[in-house]
N, C-alpha and C positions, 0 to 999 in steps of 0.2 A: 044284408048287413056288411058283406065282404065289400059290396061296391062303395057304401056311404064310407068308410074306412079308406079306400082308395081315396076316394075325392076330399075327402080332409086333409088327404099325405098331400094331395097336390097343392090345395089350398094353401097348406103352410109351407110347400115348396114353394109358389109360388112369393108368399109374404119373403121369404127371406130373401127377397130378388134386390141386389143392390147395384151391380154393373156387372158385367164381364171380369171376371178375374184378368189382374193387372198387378202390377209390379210399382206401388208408387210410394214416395216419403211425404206424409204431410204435415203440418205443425196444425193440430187442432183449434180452430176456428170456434168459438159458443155462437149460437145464434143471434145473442142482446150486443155482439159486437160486430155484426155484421150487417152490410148494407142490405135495402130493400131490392136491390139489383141482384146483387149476389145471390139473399134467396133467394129470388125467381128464377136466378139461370139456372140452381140447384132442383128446384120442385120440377120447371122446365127437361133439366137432367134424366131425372128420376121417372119423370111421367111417359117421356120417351123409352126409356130402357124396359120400363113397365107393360110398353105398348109393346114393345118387339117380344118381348117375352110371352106372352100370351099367345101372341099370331103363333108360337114356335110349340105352345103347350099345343097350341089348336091343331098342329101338322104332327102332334103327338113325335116328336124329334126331341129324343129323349139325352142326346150329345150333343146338341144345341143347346136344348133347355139347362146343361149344368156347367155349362160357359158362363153363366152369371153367379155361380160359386166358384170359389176357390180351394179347395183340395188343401186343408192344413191340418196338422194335430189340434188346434182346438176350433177347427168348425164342429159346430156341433146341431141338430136338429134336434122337432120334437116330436115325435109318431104321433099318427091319433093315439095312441094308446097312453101315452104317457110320460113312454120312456126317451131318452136320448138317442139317437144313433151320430154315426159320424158322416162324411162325407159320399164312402162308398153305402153303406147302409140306406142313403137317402136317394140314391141312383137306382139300387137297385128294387127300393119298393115303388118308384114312381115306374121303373120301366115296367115290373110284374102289371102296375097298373095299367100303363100305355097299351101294354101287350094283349087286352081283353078288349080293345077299343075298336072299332072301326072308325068311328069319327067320335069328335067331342067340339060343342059351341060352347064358350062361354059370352055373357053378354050380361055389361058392366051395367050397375044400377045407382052405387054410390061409391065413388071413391075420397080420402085426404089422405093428401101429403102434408107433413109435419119434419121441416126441419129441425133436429135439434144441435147442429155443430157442422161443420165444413165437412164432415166424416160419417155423421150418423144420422139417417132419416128413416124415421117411421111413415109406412105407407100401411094404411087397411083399407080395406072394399068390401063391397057386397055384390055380388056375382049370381046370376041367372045362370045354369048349365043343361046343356043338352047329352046325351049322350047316348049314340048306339054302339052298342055291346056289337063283336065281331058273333054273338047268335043270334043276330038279329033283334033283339030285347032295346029298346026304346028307353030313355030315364032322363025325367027332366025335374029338376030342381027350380024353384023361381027364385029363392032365395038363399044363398048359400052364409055360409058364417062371416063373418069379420074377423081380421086378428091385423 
């Protein structure tokens, strides 16, 4: 139960993957005002940043992987369990989980991007995972959640 716990933290580590923490001012864009261009270079955006994130979940590189958060009084997560944590909070339980690892596949089944504004895109997936435990222990999921 402790593992399936883990890989839901990741999971929804994972969901909340929007870019690389950066430094930028934007005037919000709605998506019904915006060209068919633009959202592609956005899903384009997003699906890329998506991609490099996972390769880095996969090298279990846990200071990599929280390069696509930002570190602010109101980041906020949401445990498997329920509750909120904040930005350290959410470091620290994906690396406990990292930390049990010797390797981890994931292997993508269904993804969509959904723009909703110049600012804000919902991404969900369904993800396949492999995973051997550093005791040797083997665990593989075919179907993992969506969020």
């Amino acid at each position: 139960m402790p593992i399936l716990a883990i890989f839901a933290a990741l999971l929804l580590f994972a969901a909340g993957c929007n870019a690389p923490a950066r430094e930028t001012t934007t005037k919000t864009t709605d998506v019904s005002s915006m060209t068919p261009e633009k959202k592609q270079a956005i899903e384009t955006e997003i699906s890329g940043l998506v991609k490099e994130f996972f390769q880095q979940v996969e090298k279990l590189d846990i200071e990599t992987c929280m390069t696509y958060f930002k570190n602010t009084p109101d980041f906020q997560a949401v445990n498997p369990d329920g509750t909120f944590g904040d930005y350290n909070a959410l470091k620290k339980l994906n690396a406990d989980g990292f930390s049990q690892m010797a390797t981890f596949k994931l292997t993508p089944k269904k993804e969509a991007i959904r723009v909703l504004s110049d600012s804000l895109v919902l991404y969900t997936f369904s993800m396949g995972q492999g995973v051997t435990l550093k005791t040797g222990q083997k665990i593989k999921y075919e179907h993992s959640s969506r969020f």
